[in-house]
KEBA-688766 format. One line per field, with one value per residue (C-alpha): x, y, z; residue in one letter. Coordinates in steps of 0.2 Angstrom, whole numbers, plus 5000, padded with zeros to 4 digits. Layout:
REM KEBA-688766
x (X, ...) .
y (Y, ...) .
z (Z, ...) .
type (A, ...) .
//
This chain:
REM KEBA-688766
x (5000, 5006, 5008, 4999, 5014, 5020, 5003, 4999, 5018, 5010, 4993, 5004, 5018, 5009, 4990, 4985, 4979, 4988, 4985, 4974, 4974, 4974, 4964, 4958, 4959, 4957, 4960, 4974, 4966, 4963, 4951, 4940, 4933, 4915, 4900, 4883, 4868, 4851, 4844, 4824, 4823, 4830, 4846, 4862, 4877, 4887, 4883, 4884, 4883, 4868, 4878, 4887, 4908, 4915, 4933, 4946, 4957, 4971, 4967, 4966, 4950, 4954, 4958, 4940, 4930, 4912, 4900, 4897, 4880, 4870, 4876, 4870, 4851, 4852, 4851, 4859, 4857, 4861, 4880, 4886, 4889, 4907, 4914, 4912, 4931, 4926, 4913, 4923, 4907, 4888, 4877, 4862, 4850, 4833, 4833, 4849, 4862, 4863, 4879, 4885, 4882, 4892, 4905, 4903, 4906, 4921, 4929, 4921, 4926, 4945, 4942, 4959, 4966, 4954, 4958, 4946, 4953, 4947, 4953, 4946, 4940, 4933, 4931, 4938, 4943, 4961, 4968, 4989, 4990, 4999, 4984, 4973, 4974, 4985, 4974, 4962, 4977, 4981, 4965, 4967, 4947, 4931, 4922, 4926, 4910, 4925, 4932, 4932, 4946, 4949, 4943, 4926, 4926, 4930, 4916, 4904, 4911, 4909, 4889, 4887, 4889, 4888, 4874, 4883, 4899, 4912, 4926, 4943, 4947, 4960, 4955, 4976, 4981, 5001, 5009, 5007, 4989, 4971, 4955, 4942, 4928, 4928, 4916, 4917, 4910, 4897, 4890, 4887, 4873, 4885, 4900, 4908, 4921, 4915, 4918, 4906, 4905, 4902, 4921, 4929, 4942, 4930, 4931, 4937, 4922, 4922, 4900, 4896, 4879, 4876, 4864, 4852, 4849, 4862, 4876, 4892, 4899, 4918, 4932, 4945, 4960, 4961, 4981, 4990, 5003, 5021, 5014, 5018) .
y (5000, 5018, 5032, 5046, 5056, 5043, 5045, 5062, 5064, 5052, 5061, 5078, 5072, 5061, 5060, 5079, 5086, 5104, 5117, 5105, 5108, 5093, 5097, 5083, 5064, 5050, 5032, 5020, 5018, 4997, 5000, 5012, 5005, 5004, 5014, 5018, 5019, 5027, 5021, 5024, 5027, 5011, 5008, 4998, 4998, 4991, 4996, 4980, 4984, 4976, 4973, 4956, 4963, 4962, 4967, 4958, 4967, 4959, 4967, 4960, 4961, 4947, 4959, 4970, 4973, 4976, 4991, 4995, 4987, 5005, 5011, 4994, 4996, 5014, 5019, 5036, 5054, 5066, 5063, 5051, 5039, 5047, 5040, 5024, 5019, 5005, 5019, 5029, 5038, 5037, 5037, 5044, 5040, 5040, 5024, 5010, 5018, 5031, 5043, 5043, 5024, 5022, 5030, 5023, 5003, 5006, 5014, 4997, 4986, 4991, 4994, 5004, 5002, 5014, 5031, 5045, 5060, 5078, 5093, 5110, 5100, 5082, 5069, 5051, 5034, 5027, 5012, 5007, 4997, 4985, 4979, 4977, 4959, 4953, 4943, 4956, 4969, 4960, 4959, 4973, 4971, 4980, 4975, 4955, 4943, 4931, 4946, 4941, 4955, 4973, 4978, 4971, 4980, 4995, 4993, 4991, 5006, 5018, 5014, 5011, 5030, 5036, 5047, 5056, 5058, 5057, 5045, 5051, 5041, 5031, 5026, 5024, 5037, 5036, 5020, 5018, 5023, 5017, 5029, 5020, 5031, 5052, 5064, 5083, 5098, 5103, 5085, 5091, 5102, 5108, 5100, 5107, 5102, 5101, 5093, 5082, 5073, 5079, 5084, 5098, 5094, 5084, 5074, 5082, 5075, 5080, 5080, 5077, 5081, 5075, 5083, 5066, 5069, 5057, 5063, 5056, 5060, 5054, 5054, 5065, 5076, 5092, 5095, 5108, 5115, 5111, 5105, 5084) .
z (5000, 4994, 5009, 5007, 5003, 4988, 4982, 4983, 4974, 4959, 4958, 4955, 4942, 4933, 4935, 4937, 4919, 4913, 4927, 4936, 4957, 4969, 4983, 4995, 4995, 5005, 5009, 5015, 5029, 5032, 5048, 5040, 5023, 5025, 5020, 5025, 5014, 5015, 4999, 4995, 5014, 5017, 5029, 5025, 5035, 5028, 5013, 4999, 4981, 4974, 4957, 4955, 4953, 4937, 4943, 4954, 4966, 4976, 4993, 5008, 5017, 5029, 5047, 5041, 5055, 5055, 5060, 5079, 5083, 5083, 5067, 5060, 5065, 5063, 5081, 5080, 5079, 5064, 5059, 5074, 5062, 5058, 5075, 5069, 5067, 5051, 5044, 5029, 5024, 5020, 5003, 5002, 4984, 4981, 4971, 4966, 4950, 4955, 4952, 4973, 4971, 4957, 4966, 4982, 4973, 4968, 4984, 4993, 4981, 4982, 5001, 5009, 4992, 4983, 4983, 4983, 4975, 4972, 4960, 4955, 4941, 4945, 4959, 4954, 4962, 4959, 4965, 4963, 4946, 4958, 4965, 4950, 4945, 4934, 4922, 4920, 4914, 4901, 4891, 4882, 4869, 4881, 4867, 4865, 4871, 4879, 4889, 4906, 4914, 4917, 4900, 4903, 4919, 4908, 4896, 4910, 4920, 4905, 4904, 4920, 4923, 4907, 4913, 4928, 4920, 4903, 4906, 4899, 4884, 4895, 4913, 4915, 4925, 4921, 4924, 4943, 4942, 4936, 4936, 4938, 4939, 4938, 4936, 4931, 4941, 4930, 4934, 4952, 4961, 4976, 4980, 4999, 5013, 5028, 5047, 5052, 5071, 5089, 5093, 5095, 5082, 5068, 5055, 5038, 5025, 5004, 5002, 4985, 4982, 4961, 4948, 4951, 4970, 4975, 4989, 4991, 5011, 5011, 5024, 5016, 5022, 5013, 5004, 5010, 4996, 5006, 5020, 5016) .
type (X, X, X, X, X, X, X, X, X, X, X, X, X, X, X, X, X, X, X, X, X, X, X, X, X, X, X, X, X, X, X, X, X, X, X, X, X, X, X, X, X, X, X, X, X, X, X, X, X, X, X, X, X, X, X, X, X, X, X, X, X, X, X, X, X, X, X, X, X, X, X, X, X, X, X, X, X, X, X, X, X, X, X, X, X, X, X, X, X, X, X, X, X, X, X, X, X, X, X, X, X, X, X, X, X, X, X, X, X, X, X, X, X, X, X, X, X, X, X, X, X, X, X, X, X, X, X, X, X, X, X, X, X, X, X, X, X, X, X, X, X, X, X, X, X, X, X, X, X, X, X, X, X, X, X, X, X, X, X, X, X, X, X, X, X, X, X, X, X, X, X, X, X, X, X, X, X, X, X, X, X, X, X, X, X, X, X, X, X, X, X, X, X, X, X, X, X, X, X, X, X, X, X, X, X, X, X, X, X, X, X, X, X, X, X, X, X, X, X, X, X, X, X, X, X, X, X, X) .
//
């Protein structure tokens, strides 16, 4: 697993387009990979994607533990949710496919592995090419009905969210780096930092609230210019 300096230092050199401006991301963290979902009024926690994968990650899930037992059934006030140590953010969606859901499969799919990162231009999930498998690298047709690796996954990723956001032509974000998913800022009704939690301090969240009703609340840390 990549430190948050090496990342950040891979986002910059490589993965950044022309004047783009990194300014929050989040993950590495292999305590606090789950979500929370409030879907059609309904309560998940953790949340599961509904959708069969069509990707394979090496991670290790193995040490994951689950939930505290009152954010499980729901049995807590506003945003106390966030001092759950396994909980790395909560979705909220009027109804399954929806953009913050989209989203939200991908950074559980790849768990402390899936990075979430934001720019003054777009919102995406990367992962270290490391941990993508090997097998699925290496089919190189989206399009074939015998493609079984990341190229499927690819083809599926582009319609899956074809109607919250354009996929760069290449999801390979240099040579250490794969984009899975991004999305622009015209795609996005409001998009803030906030801290969330009852403590003095807080928790840095990036709320991602889409143009189909959909809100996307992620644990992040803001980057500071100098400051890793």
């Amino acid at each position: 697993m990549r430190s948050e300096k090496q990342l950040v230092k891979l986002i910059e050199d490589g993965w950044l387009q022309e004047g783009e401006k990194l300014q929050r991301y989040g993950g590495g963290d292999r305590e606090r990979v789950h979500f929370g979902a409030t879907i059609g009024g309904h309560h998940q926690a953790p949340y599961r994607p509904t959708r069969p994968p069509v990707h394979r990650f090496d991670v290790d899930f193995g040490d994951v533990l689950y939930p505290s037992a009152p954010v499980q059934q729901g049995r807590f006030h506003g945003d106390e949710w966030v001092h759950d140590p396994t909980i790395r953010g909560w979705v909220q969606a009027d109804s399954p496919g929806r953009a913050a859901l989209e989203c939200a499969d991908l950074l559980v799919a790849g768990g402390p592995e899936a990075w979430f990162i934001g720019t003054d231009r777009r919102i995406a999930v990367v992962v270290d090419a490391s941990v993508v498998s090997k097998s699925e690298q290496e089919d190189k047709d989206p399009e074939s009905e015998n493609s079984k690796g990341f190229g499927r996954f690819l083809g599926k990723a582009r319609s899956a969210v074809s109607a919250v956001t354009e996929l760069s032509e290449s999801l390979i974000g240099g040579a250490e780096l794969v984009t899975l998913w991004e999305c622009p800022l015209e795609r996005f009704e409001q998009m803030t930092g906030d801290l969330k939690g009852r403590s003095t301090a807080g928790s840095g969240f990036s709320i991602n609230r889409f143009d189909d009703g959909s809100v996307l609340e992620v644990s992040i840390k803001a980057h500071l210019k100098g400051f890793m």
